[in-house]
C-alpha positions in Angstrom: 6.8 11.7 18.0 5.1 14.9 17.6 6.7 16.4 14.6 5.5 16.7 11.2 8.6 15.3 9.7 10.1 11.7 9.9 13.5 13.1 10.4 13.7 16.9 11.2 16.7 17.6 9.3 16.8 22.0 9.1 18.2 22.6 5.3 17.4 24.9 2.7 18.1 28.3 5.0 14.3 27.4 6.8 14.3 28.1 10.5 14.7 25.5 13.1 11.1 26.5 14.7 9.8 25.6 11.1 10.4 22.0 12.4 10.4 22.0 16.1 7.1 23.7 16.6 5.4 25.2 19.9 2.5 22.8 19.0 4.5 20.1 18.4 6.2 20.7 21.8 2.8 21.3 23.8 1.5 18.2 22.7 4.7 16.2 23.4 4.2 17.7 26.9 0.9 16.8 27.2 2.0 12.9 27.1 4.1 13.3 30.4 1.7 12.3 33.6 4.5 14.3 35.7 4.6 17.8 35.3 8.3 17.9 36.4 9.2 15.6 33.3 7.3 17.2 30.9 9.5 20.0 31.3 13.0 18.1 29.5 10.7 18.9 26.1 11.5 22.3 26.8 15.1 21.9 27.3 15.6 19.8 24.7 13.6 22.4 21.9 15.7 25.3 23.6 19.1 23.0 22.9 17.9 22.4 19.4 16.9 26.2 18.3 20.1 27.2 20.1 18.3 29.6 23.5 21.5 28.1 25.5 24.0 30.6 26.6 27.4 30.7 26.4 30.3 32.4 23.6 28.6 32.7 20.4 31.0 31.0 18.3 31.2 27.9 21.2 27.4 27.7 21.2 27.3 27.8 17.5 29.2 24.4 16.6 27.4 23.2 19.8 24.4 23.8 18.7 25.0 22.0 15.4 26.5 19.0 16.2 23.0 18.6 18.7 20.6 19.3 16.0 22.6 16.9 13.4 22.3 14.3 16.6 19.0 15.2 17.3 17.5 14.2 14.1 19.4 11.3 13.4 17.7 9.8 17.0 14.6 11.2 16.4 14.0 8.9 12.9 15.2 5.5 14.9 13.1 6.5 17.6 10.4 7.0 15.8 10.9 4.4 13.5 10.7 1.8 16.8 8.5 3.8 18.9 5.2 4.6 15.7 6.4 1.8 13.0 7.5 -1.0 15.3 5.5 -0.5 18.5 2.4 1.6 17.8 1.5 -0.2 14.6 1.7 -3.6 15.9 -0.5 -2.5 18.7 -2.8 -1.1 15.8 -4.9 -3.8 14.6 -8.2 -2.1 13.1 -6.9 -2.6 9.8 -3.5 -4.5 9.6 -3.1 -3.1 5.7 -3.1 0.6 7.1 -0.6 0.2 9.9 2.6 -0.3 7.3 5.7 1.4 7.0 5.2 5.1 6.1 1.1 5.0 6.8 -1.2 6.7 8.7 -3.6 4.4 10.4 -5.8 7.6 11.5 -6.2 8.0 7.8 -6.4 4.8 5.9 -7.5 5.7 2.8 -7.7 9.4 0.6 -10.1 11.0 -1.5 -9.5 10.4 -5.6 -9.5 14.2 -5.2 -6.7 14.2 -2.6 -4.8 10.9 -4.9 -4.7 13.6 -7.9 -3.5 16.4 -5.8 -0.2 14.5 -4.6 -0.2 13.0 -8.0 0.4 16.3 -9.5 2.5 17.9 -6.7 5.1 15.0 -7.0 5.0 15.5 -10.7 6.0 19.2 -10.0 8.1 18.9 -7.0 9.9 15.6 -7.8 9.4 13.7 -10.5 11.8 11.3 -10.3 11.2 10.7 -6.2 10.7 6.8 -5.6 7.2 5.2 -5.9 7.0 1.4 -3.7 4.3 -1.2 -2.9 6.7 -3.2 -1.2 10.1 -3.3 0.4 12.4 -5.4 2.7 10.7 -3.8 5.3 7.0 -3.6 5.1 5.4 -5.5 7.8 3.2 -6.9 4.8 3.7 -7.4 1.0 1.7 -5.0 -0.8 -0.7 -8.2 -2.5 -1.3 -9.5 1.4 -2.4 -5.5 2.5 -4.9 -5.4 -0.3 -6.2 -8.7 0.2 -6.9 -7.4 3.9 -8.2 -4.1 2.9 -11.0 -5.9 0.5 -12.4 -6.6 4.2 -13.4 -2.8 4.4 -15.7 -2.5 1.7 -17.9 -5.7 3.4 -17.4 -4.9 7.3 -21.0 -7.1 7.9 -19.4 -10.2 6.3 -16.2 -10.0 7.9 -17.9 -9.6 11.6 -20.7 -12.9 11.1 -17.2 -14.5 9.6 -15.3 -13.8 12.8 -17.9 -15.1 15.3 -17.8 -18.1 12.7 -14.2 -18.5 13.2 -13.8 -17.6 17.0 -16.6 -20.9 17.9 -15.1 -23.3 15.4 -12.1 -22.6 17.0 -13.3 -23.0 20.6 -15.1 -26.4 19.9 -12.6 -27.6 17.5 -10.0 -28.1 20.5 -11.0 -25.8 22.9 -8.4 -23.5 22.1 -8.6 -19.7 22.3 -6.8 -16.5 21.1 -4.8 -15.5 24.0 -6.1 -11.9 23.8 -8.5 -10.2 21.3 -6.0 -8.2 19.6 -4.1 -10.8 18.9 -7.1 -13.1 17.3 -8.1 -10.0 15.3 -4.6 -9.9 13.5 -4.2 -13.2 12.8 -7.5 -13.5 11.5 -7.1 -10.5 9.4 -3.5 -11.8 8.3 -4.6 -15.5 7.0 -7.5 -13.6 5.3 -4.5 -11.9 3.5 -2.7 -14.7 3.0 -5.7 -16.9 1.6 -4.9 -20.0 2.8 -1.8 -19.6 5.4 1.1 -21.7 6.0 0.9 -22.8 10.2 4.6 -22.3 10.7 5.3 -18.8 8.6 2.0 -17.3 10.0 2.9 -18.9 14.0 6.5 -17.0 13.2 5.1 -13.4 12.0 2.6 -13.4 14.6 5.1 -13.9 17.1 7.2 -11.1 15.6 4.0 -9.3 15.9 3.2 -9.7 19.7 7.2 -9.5 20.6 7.0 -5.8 18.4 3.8 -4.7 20.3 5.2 -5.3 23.8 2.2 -5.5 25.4 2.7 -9.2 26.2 5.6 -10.5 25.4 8.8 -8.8 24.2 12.5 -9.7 22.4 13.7 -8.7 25.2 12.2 -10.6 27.9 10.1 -13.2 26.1 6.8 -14.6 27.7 7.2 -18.6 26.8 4.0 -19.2 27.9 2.2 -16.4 25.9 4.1 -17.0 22.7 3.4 -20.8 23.1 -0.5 -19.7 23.5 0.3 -18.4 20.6 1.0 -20.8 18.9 -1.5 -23.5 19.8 -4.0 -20.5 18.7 -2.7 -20.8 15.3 -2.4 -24.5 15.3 -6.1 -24.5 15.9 -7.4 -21.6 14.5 -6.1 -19.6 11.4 -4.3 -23.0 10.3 -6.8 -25.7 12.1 -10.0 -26.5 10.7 -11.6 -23.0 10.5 -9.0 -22.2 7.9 -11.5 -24.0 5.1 -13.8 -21.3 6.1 -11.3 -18.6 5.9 -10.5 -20.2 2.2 -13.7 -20.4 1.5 -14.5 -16.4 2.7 -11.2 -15.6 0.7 -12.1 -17.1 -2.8 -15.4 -15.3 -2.6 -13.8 -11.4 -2.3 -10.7 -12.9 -4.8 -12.2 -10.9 -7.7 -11.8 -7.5 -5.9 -8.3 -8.6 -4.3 -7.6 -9.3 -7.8 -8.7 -5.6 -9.1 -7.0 -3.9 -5.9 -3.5 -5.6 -7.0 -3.7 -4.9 -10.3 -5.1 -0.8 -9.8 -2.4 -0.7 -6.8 0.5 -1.9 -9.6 -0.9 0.1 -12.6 -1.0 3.0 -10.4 2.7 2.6 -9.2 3.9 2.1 -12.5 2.1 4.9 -14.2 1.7 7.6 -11.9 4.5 10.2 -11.5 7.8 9.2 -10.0 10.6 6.2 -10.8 9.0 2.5 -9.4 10.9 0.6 -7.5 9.7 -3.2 -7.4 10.9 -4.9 -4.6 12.2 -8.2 -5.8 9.8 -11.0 -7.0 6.7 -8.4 -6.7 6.6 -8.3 -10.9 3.9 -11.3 -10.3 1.8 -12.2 -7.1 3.4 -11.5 -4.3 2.1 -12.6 -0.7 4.8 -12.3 2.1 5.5 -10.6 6.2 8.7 -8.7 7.0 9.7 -12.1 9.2 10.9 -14.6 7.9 9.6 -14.3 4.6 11.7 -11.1 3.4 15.0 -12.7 4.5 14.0 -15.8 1.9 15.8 -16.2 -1.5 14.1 -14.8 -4.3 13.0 -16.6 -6.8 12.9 -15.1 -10.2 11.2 -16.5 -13.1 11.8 -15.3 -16.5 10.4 -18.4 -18.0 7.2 -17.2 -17.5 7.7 -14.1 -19.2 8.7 -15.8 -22.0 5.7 -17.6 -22.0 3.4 -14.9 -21.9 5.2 -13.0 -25.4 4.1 -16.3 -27.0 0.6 -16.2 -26.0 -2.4 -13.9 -25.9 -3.8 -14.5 -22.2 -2.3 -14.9 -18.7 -2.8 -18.0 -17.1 -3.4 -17.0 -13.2 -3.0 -13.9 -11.1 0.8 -13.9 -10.9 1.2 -13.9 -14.5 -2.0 -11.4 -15.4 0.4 -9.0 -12.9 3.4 -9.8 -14.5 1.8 -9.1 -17.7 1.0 -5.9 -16.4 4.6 -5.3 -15.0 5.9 -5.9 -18.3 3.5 -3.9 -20.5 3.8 -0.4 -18.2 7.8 -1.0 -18.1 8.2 -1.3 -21.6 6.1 1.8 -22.0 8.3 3.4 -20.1 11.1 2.2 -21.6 9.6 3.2 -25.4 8.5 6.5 -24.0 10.4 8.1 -21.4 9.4 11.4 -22.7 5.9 11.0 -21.1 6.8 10.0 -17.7 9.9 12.2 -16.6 10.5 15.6 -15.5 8.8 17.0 -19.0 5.4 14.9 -19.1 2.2 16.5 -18.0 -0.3 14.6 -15.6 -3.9 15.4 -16.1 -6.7 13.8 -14.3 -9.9 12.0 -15.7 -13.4 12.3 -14.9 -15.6 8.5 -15.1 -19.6 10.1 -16.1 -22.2 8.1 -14.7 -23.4 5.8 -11.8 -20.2 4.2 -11.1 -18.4 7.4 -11.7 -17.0 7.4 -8.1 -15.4 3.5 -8.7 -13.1 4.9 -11.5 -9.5 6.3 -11.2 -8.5 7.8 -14.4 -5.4 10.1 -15.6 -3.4 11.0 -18.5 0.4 11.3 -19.0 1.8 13.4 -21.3 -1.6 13.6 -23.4 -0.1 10.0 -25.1 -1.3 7.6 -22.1 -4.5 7.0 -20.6 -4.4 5.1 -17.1 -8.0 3.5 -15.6 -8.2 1.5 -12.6 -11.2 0.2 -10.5 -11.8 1.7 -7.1 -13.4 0.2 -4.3 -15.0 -3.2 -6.7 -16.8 -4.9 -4.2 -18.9 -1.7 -3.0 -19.4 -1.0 -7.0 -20.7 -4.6 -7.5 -23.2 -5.0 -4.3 -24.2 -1.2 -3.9 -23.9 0.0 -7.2 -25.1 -2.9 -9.4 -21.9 -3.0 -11.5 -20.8 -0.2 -14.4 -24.1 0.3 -16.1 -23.7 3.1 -18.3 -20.3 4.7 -16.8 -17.9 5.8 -19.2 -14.7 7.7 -19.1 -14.8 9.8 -21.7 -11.2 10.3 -23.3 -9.1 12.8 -25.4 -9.3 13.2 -29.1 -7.9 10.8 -31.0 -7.6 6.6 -31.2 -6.6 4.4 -28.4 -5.1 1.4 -27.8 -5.4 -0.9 -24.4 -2.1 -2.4 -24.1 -3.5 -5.0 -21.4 -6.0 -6.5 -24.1 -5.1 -8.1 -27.9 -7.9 -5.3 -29.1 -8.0 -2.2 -28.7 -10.3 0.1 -26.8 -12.2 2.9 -28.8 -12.3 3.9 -31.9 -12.5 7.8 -30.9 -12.8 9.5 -28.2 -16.2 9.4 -26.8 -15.4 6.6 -23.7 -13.6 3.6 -22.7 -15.1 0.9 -21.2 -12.2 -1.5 -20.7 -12.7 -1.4 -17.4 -15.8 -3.5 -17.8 -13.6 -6.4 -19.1 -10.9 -5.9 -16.7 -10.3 -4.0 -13.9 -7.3 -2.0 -15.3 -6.5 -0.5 -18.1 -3.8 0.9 -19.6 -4.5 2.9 -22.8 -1.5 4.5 -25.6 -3.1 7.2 -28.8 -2.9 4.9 -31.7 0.0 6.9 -34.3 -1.7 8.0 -37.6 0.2 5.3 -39.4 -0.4 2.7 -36.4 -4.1 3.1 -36.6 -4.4 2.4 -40.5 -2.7 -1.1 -40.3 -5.6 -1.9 -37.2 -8.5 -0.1 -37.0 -10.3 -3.2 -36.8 -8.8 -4.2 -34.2 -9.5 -1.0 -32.5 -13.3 -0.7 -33.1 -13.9 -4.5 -32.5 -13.8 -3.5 -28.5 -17.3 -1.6 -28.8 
């Protein structure tokens, strides 16, 4: 669990001790409490980089077949032992313990966001991009709806000691152990207002995953029924009104984090893959609610090319789906292998709030970062603007567009996204009113 690499394939002529470093192994044998164990991490690295004696030749195919073994355990391991052990016991903040995270590290730098941005787009630029898959432990709309509780830590802590004695009086029942009680808080928060018997199932999952308690392997009745009764009288008992309540207050900046986490994934470099029924609000766990049927809706698309406003969430976000897609589709030249990604600078107070980027000098992409913190520390916007290249733009999120030249956008004000396409020559003589009516 040491290495660098999820699975440590050796290809590409690099040498094995590229992968199976002398740190890695040191701090792998610092985990062992008996020295004489400790040493098997040796013997297994010498087995691997191919130390073992014998005939060349023999020792050769030996040696290969181990490695090709080697790495294919090493991802399940690791897969069970990190992804579904270690992040179920990891309940600071249930958004960054997901498939593929680092809960050390839950959130980067817009610096750091760019540089990855543009090393995928020159490295692989047609590598996968996802929010959410059959396995994420959380939909991507439930992670963000948790991760709203970082930007107001003060809130959340008065809200839990709320919760914990409303649940205590309400029937005397109590979260069988504080880790527990701080992911199923955290999860309903997520959910908004939960549903007793798909939350009482996940957080099962949960506990059975973490072993700490309870396992699939030799269930603990009586925990899991503790369990149970917690949620019964907790997360989904009266207390839950408060949760709802807590929930519709931050639902402006769970709104802006869904709809900058889905521009983002649509727009940045890379293919999107949308995990089906995540084109509109999308709030599910890995158990049971992946293994449910999906239910597609085109109706509502068709409802939305008919009219000029979404009605809810799930249709502002499937509005959104369908606008980036189409760009896509209209101008693959922009996104691929040949496009350019550039990033943007936001001038002013709120500067920090804005993530901004061009593709292929025809697309400008704006999404709000961190919307609660802008709106109680910063006081909103004020006089922030991103300043854009030459030319006329057009927000393909709004019915007007968003500036006439290129001296700022602030569609952002409106909306917490935006998703902006140069205006053609010809374009922009049959509406340039609509394009200056935005300022």
């Amino acid at each position: 669990m040491r290495l660098e690499v999820y699975r440590p394939y050796v290809s590409g002529g690099a040498a094995p001790e590229t992968v199976l470093t002398e740190r890695a192994a040191q701090e792998a044998k610092a985990a062992f409490t008996v020295p004489e164990e400790a040493g098997t991490v040796d013997v297994v690295r010498d087995l691997a980089l191919g130390r073992v004696g014998g005939a060349r030749g023999d020792r050769e195919g030996a040696v290969a077949g181990f490695r090709a073994r080697f790495a294919q355990v090493a991802s399940a391991l690791r897969a069970k032992a990190v992804e579904d052990t270690a992040f179920y016991r990891h309940a600071p903040v249930l958004s960054a313990a997901e498939v593929g995270g680092a809960p050390e590290r839950p959130a980067v730098s817009v610096e750091e966001f760019h540089a990855y941005c543009a090393r995928v787009q020159r490295d692989w630029p047609y590598t996968g991009t996802v929010l959410t898959t059959h396995d994420t432990k959380r939909s991507a709309d439930v992670r963000v709806g948790i991760s709203v509780l970082t930007q107001c830590p003060g809130r959340w802590a008065d809200l839990l000691v709320e919760l914990t004695e409303r649940t205590a009086r309400g029937g005397g029942v109590c979260a069988p152990d504080q880790q527990l009680a701080w992911a199923a808080w955290q999860t309903a928060v997520g959910f908004g207002f939960p549903h007793e018997t798909r939350l009482r199932d996940a957080l099962v999952k949960h506990v059975r995953e973490a072993g700490l308690h309870t396992s699939w392997t030799e269930p603990n009745e009586a925990y899991e029924k503790a369990v149970g009764d917690f949620v019964a009288a907790g997360p989904c008992g009266p207390p839950q009104h408060a949760v709802a309540a807590f929930a519709r207050d931050v639902a402006p900046h769970v709104r802006a984090n869904i709809l900058g986490a889905a521009l983002l994934q649509l727009t940045m470099p890379g293919v999107p893959d949308l995990y089906q029924g995540t084109e509109g609000e999308y709030r599910a766990l890995v158990d049971p609610d992946n293994r449910r049927p999906t239910r597609f809706q085109p109706q509502v698309l068709e409802r939305l090319d008919t009219r000029r406003e979404p009605g809810d969430l799930s249709e502002e976000k499937l509005a959104l789906t369908a606008a980036a897609l189409r760009l896509r589709r209209r101008r693959p030249e922009l996104f691929g292998d040949a496009g350019t990604y550039v990033p943007l600078a936001a001038e002013g107070p709120g500067a920090a709030h804005c993530v901004a980027y061009a593709r292929g000098g025809e697309v400008v992409v704006a999404v709000t970062r961190l919307s609660l913190r802008l709106e109680e520390e910063g006081a909103g916007w004020r006089d922030t603007e991103l300043p854009l290249p030459e030319g006329r733009w057009a927000d393909l999120l709004a019915p007007a567009g968003c500036s006439r030249d290129g001296r700022g956008c602030r569609a952002v004000r409106a909306s917490p996204v935006a998703l902006l396409e140069r205006v053609r020559q010809e374009a922009a003589r049959r509406g340039a009113g609509a394009s200056e009516e935005a300022l």
